[in-house]
TIKE-926361 format. One record per residue (C-alpha): residue number from 1; residue in three letters; y, z, x. Coordinates in nm, 2 decimals. Layout:
<rec num="NUM" residuo="ALA" Y="Y" Z="Z" X="X"/>
...
# end
This chain:
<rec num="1" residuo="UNK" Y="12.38" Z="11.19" X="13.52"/>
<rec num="2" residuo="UNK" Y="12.18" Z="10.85" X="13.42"/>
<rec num="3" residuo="UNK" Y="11.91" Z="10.93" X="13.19"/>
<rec num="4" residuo="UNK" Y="11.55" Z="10.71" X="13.24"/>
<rec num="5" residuo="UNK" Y="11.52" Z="10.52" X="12.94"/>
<rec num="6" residuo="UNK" Y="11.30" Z="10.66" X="12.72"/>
<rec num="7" residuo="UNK" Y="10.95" Z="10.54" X="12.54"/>
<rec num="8" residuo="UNK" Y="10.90" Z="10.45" X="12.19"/>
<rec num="9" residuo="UNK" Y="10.57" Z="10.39" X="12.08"/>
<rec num="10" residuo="UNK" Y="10.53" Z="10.14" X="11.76"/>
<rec num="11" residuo="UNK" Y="10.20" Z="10.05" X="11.61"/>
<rec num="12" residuo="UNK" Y="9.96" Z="9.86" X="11.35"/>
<rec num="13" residuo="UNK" Y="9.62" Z="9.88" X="11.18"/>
<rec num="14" residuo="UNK" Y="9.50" Z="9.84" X="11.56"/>
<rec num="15" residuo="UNK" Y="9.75" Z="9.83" X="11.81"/>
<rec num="16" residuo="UNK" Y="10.00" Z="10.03" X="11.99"/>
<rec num="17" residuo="UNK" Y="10.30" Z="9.85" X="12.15"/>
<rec num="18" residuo="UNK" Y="10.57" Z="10.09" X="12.40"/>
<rec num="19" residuo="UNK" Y="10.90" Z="10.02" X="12.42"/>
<rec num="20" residuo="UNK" Y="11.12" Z="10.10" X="12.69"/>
<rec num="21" residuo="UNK" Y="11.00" Z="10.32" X="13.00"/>
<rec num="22" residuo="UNK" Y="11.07" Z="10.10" X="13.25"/>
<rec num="23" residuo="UNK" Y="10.77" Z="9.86" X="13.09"/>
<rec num="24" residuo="UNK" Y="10.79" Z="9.51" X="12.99"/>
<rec num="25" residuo="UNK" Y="11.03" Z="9.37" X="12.76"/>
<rec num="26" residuo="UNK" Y="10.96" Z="9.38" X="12.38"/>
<rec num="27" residuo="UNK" Y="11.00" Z="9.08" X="12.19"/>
<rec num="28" residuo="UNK" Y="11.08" Z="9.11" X="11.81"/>
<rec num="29" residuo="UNK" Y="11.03" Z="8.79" X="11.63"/>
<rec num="30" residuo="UNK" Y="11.29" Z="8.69" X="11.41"/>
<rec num="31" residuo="UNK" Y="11.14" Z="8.39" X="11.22"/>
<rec num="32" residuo="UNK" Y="11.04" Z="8.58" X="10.91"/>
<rec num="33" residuo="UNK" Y="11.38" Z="8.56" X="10.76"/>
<rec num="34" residuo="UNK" Y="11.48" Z="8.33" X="10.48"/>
<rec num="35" residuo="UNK" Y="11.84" Z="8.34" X="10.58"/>
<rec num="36" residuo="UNK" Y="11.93" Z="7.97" X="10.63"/>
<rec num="37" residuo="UNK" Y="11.58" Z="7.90" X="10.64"/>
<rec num="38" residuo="UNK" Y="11.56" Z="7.65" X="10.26"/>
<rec num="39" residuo="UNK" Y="11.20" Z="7.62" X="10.30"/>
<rec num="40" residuo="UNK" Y="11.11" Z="7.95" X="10.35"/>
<rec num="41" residuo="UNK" Y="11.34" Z="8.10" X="10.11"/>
<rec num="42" residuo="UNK" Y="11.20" Z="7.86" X="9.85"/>
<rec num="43" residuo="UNK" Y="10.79" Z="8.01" X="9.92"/>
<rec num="44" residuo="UNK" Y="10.89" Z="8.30" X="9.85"/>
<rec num="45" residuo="UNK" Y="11.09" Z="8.29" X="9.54"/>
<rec num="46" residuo="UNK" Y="10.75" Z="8.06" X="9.40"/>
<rec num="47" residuo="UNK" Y="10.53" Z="8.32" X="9.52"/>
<rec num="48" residuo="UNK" Y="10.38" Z="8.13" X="9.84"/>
<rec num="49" residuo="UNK" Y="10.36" Z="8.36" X="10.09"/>
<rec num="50" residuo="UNK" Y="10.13" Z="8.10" X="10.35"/>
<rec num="51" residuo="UNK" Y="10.44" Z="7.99" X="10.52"/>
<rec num="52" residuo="UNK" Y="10.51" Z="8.34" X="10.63"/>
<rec num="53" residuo="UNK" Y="10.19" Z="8.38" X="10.75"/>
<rec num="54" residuo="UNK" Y="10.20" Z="8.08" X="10.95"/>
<rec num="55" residuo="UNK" Y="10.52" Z="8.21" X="11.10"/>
<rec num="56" residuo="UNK" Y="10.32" Z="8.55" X="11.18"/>
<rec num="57" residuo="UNK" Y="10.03" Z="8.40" X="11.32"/>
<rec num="58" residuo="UNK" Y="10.29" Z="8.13" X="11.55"/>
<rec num="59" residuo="UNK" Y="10.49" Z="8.41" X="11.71"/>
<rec num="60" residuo="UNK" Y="10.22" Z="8.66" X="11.74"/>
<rec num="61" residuo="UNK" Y="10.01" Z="8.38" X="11.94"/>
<rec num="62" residuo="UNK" Y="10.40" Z="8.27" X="12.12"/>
<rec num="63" residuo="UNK" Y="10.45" Z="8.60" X="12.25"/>
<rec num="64" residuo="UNK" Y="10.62" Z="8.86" X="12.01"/>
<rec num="65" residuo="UNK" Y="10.49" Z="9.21" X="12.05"/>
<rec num="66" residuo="UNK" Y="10.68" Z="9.34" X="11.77"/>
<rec num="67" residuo="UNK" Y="10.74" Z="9.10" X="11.38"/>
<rec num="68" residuo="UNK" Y="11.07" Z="9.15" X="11.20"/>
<rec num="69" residuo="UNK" Y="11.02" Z="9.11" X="10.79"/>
<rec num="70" residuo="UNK" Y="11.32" Z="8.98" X="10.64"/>
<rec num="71" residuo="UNK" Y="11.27" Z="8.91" X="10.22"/>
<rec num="72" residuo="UNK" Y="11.62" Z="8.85" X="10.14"/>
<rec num="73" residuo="UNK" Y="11.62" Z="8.59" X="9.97"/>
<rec num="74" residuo="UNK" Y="11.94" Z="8.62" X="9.64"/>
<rec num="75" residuo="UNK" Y="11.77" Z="8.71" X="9.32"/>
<rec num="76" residuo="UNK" Y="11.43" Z="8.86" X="9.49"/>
<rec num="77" residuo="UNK" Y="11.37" Z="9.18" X="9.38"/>
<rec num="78" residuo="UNK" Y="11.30" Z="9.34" X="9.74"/>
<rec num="79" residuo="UNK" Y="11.17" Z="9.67" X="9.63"/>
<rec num="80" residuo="UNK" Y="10.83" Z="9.43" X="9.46"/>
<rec num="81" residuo="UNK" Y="10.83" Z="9.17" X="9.77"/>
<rec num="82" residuo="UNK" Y="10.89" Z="9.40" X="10.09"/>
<rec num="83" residuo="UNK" Y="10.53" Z="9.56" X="10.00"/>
<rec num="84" residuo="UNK" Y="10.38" Z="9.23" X="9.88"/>
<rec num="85" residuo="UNK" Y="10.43" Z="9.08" X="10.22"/>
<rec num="86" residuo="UNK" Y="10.41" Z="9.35" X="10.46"/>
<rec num="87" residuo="UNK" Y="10.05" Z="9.39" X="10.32"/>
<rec num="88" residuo="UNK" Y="9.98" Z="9.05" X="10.31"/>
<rec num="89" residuo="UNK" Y="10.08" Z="9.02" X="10.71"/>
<rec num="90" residuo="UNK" Y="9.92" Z="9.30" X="10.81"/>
<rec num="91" residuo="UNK" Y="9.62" Z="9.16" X="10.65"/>
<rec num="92" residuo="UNK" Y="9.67" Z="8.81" X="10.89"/>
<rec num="93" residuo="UNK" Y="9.80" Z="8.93" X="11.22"/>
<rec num="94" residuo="UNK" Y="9.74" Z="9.29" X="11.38"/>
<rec num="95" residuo="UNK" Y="10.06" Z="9.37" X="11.57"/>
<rec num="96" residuo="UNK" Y="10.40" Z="9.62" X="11.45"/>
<rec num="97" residuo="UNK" Y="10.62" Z="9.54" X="11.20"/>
<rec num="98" residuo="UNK" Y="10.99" Z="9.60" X="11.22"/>
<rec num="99" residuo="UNK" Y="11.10" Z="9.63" X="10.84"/>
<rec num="100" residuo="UNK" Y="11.43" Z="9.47" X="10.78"/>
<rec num="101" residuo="UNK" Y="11.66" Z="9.51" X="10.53"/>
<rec num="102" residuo="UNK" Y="11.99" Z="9.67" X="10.38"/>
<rec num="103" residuo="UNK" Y="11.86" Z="9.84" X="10.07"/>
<rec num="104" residuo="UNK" Y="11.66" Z="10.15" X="10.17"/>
<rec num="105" residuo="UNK" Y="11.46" Z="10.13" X="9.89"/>
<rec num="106" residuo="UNK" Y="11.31" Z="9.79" X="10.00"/>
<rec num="107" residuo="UNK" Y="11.22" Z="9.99" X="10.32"/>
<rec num="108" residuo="UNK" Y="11.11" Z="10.30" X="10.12"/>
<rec num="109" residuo="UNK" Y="10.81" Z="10.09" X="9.96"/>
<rec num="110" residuo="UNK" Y="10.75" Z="9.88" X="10.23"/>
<rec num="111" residuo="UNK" Y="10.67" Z="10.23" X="10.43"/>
<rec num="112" residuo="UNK" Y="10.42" Z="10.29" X="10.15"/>
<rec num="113" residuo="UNK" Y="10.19" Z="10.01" X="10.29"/>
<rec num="114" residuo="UNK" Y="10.26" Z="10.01" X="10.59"/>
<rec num="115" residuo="UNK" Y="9.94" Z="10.11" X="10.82"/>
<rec num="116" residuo="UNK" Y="10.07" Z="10.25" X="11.16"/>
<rec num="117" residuo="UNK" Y="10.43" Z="10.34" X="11.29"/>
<rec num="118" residuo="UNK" Y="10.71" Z="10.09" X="11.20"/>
<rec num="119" residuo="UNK" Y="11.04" Z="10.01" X="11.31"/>
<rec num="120" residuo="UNK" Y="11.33" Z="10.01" X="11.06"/>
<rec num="121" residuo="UNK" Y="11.60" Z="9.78" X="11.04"/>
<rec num="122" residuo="UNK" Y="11.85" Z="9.96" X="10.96"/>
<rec num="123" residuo="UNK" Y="12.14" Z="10.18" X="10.96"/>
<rec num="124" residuo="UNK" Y="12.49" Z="10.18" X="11.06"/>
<rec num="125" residuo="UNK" Y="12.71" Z="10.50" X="11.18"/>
<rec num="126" residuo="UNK" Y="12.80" Z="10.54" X="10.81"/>
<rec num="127" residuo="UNK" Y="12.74" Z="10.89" X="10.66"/>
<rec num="128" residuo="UNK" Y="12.63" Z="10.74" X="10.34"/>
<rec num="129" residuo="UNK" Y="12.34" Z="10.53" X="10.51"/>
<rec num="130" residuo="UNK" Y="12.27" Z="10.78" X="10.78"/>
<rec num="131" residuo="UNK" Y="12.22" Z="11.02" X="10.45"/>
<rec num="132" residuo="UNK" Y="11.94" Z="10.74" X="10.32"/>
<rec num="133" residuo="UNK" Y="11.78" Z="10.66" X="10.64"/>
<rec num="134" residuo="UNK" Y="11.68" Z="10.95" X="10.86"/>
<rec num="135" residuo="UNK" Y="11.50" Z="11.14" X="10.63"/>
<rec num="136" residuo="UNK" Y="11.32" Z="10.82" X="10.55"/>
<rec num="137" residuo="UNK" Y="11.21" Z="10.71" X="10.88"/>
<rec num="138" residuo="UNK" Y="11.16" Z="11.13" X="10.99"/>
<rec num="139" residuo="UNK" Y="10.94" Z="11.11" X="10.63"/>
<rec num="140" residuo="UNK" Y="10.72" Z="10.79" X="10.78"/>
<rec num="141" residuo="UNK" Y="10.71" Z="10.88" X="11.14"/>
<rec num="142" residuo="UNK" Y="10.91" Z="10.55" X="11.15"/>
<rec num="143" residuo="UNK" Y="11.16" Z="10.47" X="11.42"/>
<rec num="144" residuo="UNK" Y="11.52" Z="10.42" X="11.33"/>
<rec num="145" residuo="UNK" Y="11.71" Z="10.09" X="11.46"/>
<rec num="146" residuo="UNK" Y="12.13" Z="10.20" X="11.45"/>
<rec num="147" residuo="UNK" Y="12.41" Z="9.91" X="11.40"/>
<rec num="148" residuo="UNK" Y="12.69" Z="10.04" X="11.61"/>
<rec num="149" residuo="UNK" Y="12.92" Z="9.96" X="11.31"/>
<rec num="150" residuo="UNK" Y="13.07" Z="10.20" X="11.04"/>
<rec num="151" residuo="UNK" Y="13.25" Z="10.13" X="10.73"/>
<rec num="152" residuo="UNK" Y="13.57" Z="10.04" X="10.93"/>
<rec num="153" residuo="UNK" Y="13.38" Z="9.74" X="11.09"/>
<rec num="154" residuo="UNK" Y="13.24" Z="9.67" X="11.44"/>
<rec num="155" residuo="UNK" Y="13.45" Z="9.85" X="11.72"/>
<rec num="156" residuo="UNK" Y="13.65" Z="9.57" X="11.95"/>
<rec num="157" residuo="UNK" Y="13.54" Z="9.76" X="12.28"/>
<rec num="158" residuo="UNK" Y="13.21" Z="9.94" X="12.43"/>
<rec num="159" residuo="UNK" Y="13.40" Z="10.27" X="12.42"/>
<rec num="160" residuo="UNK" Y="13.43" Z="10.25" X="12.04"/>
<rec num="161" residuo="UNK" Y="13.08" Z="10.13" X="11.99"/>
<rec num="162" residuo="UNK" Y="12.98" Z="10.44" X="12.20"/>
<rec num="163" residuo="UNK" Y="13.14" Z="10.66" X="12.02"/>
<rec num="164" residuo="UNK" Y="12.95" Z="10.56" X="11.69"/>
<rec num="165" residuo="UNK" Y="12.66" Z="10.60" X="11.92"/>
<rec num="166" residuo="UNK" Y="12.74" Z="10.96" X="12.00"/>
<rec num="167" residuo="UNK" Y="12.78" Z="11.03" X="11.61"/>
<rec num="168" residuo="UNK" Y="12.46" Z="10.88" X="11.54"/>
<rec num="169" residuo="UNK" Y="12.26" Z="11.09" X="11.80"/>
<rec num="170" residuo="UNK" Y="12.38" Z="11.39" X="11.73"/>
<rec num="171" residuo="UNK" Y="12.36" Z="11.33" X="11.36"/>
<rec num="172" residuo="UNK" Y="11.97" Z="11.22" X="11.45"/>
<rec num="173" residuo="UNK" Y="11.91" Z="11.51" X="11.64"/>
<rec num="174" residuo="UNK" Y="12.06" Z="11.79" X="11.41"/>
<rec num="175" residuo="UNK" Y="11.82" Z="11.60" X="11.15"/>
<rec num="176" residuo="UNK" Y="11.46" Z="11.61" X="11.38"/>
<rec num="177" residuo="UNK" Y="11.54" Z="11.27" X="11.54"/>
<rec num="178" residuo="UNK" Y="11.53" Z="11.24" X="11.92"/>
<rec num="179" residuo="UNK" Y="11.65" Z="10.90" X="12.08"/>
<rec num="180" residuo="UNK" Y="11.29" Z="10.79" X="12.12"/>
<rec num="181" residuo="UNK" Y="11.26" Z="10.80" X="11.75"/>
<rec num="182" residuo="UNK" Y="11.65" Z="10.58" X="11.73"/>
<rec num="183" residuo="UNK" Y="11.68" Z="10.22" X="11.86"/>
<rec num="184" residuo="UNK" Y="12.04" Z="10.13" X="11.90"/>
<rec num="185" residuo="UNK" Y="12.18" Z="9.80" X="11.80"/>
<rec num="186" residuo="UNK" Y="12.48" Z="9.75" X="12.01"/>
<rec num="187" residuo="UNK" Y="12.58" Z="9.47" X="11.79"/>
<rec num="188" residuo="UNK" Y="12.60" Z="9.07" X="11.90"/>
<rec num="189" residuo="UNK" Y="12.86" Z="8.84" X="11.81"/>
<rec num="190" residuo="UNK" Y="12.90" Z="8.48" X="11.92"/>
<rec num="191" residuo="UNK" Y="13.13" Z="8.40" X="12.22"/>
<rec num="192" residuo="UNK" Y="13.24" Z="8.08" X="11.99"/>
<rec num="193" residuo="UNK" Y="13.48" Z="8.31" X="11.84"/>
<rec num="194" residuo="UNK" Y="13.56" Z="8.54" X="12.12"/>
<rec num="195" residuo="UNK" Y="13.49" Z="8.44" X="12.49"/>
<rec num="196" residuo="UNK" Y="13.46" Z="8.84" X="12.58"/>
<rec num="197" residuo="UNK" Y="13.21" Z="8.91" X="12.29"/>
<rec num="198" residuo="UNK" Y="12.94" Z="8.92" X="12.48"/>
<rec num="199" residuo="UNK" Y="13.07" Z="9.07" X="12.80"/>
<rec num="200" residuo="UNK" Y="13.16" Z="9.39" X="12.54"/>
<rec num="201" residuo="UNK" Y="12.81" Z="9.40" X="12.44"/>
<rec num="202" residuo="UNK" Y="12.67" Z="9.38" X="12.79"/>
<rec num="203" residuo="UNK" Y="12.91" Z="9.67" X="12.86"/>
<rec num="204" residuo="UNK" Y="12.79" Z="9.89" X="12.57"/>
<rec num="205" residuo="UNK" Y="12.38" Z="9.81" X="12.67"/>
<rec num="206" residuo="UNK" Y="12.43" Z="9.93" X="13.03"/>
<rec num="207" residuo="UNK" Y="12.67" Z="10.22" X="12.87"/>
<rec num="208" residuo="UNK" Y="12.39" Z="10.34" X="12.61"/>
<rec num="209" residuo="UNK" Y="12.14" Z="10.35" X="12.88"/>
<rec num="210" residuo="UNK" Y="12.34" Z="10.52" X="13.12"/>
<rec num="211" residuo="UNK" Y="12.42" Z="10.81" X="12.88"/>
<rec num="212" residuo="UNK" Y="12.11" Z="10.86" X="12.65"/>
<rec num="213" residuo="UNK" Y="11.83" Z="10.68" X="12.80"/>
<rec num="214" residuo="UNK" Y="11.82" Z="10.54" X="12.47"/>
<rec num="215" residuo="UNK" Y="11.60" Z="10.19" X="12.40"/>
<rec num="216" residuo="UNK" Y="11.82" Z="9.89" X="12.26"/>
<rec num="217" residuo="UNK" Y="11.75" Z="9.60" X="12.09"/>
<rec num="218" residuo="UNK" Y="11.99" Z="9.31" X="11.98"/>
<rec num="219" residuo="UNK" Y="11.97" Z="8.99" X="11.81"/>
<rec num="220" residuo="UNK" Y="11.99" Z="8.77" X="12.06"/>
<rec num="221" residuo="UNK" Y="12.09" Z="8.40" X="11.89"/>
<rec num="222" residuo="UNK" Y="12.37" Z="8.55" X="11.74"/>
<rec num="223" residuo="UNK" Y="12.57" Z="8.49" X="12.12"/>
<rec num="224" residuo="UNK" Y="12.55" Z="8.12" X="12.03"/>
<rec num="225" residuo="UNK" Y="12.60" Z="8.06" X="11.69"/>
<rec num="226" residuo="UNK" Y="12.82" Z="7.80" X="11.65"/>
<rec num="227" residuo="UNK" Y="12.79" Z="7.62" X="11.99"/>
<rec num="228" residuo="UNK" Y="12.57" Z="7.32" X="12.15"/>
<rec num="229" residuo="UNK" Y="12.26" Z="7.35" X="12.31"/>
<rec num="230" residuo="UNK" Y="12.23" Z="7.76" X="12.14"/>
<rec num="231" residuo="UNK" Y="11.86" Z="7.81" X="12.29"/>
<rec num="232" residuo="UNK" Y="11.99" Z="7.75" X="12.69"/>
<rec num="233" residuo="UNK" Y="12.28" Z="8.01" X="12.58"/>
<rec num="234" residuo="UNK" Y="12.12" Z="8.26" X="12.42"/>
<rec num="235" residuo="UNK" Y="11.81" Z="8.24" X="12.72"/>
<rec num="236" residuo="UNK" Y="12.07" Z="8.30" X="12.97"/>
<rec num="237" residuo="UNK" Y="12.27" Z="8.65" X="12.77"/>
<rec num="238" residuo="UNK" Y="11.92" Z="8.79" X="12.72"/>
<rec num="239" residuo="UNK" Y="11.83" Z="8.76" X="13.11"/>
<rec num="240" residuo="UNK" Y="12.22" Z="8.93" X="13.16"/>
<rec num="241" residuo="UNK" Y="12.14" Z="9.16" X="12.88"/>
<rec num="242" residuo="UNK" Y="11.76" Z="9.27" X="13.01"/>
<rec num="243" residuo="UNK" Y="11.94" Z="9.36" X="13.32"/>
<rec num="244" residuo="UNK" Y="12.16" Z="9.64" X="13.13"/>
<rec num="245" residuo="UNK" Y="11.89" Z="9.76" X="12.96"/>
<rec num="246" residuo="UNK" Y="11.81" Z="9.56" X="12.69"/>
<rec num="247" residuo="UNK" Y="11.42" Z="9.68" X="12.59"/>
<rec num="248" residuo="UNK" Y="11.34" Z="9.47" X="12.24"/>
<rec num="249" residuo="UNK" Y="11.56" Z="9.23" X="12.18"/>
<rec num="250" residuo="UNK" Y="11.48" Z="9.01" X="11.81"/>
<rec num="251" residuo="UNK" Y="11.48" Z="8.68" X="11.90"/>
<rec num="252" residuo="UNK" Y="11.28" Z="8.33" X="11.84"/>
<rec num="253" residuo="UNK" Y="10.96" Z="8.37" X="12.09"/>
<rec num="254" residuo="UNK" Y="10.83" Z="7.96" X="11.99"/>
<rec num="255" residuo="UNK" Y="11.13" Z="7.88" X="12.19"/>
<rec num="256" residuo="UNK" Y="11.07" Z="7.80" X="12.53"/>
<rec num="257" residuo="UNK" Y="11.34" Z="7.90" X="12.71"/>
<rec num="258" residuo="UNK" Y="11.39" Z="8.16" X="12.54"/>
<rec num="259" residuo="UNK" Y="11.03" Z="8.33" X="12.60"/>
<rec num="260" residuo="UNK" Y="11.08" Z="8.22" X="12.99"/>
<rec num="261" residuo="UNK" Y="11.42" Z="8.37" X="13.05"/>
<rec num="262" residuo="UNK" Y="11.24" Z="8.68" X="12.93"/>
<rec num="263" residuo="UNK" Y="10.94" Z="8.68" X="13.11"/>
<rec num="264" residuo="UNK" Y="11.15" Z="8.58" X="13.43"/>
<rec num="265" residuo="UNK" Y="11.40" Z="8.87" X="13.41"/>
<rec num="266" residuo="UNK" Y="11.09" Z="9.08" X="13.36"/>
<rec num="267" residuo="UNK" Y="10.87" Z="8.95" X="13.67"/>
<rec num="268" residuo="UNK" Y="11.20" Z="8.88" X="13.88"/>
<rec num="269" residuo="UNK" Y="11.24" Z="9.32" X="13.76"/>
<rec num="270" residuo="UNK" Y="10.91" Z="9.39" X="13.93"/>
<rec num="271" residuo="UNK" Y="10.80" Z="9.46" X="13.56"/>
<rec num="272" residuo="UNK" Y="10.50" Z="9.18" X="13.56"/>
<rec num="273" residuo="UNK" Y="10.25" Z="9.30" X="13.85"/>
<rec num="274" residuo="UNK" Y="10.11" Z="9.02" X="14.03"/>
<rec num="275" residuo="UNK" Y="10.31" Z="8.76" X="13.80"/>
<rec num="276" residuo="UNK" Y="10.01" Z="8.78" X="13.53"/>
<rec num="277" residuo="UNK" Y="10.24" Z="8.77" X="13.24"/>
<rec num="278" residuo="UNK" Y="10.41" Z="8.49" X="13.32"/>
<rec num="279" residuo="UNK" Y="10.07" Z="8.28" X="13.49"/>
<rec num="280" residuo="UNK" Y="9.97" Z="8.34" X="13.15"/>
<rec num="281" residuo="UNK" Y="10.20" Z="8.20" X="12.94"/>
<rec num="282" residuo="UNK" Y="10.24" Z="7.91" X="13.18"/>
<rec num="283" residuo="UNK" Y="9.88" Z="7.86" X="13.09"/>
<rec num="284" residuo="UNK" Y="9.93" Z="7.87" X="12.74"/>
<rec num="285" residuo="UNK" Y="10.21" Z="7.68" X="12.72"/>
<rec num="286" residuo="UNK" Y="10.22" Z="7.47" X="13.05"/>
<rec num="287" residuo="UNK" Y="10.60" Z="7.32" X="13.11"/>
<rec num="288" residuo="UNK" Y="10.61" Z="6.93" X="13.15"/>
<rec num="289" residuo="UNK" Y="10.79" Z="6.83" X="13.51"/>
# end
């Protein structure tokens, strides 16, 4: 029997944003990530921390509900910056964080300061970082995002990326976790190294939802990497991918496209009641014909 997808509520100092439920999509922006990013990275390591602010305040006013922190930046002590700048954006923009990191002790003291129910970014299916992870986001009230990867590497098919979902529910559940406390990250790679990457991906949305009701989020560029013309792409897998279920997707909201192609698959979903979101953001960012 298909399970309705479930709710999971995120919040700040001041606001509360629900994901999933058959309600709008949830944009996470990704721009707060030094990976690639020169400039950024270089702010950081001197201290500067107004470039990531500016990149709060742009997304937040382009459209993202929900801000993914990335301070990984070689050399940077995380466990002293992840704090640092969580406090400092939560001081600039009111709107949820979504904590991202591998070392959970980066996320442990970024909890500490955190005002408001995060999102953690994240785990895999393996033991050892299941072990780290769910008591920490069970500890914070935080919700859990889950790579459907283990230490053997990303499954080739949707049936073995389900079956790491299965061990991660079960594992969540026999720990206090329901799936409205997991997001499940079915895992993205770019169709310029394998035309059926993103058809598997597709597979294992609509499968996730199907079977736990369970909310899913994905970074979205990741379809293109490697190709021309990556924002037209990646717009057109996250309209396929909204239609399996995708509910937060982390992607670039200052892009166009991209921001349309979500609002479109939402309105053309009869989730945008009398088209408000999207007269809105035509108003805001009028299109030149």
């Amino acid at each position: 029997m298909a399970h309705a997808q479930v709710t999971t509520v995120l919040s700040s100092g001041g606001r509360q944003v629900t994901v999933g439920g058959g309600g709008p999509t949830v944009i996470i922006g990704e721009r707060i990530n030094p990976t690639g990013r020169k400039a950024l990275a270089r702010a950081i390591q001197s201290g500067d921390l107004e470039p990531v602010l500016a990149e709060a305040r742009l997304q937040a006013e382009s459209g993202a509900a929900v801000l993914d922190v990335n301070v990984g930046v070689p050399g940077l002590d995380q466990t002293e910056w992840m704090p640092r700048i969580v406090a400092a954006i939560q001081d600039t923009v009111d709107i949820p964080l979504c904590l991202d990191s591998p070392d959970p002790d980066a996320l442990a003291a970024g909890l500490r300061v955190y005002r408001g129910r995060a999102l953690l970014n994240s785990t895999t299916a393996e033991p050892a970082m299941l072990d780290r992870l769910i008591p920490l986001a069970r500890e914070h009230r935080a919700a859990l995002v889950c790579l459907l990867t283990d230490e053997a590497g990303i499954p080739a098919t949707a049936a073995g990326r389900m079956a790491l979902a299965e061990q991660i529910v079960r594992r969540g559940e026999r720990e206090g976790l329901t799936v409205s406390d997991l997001v499940l990250d079915p895992v993205v790679l770019a169709v310029s190294a394998d035309a059926g990457a993103a058809a598997v991906t597709l597979d294992t949305i609509a499968a996730l939802v199907e079977t736990y009701g369970v909310n899913v989020t994905a970074g979205a560029s990741n379809v293109s990497f490697g190709l021309p013309n990556r924002v037209d792409l990646t717009a057109a897998f996250l309209v396929l991918a909204i239609r399996e279920g995708l509910s937060c997707p982390i992607a670039d909201p200052t892009h166009g496209a991209v921001r349309r192609a979500v609002l479109a698959a939402d309105l053309l979903r009869g989730r945008d009641g009398y088209a408000m979101r999207w007269i809105r953001d035509h108003r805001r960012h009028p299109v030149a014909r």
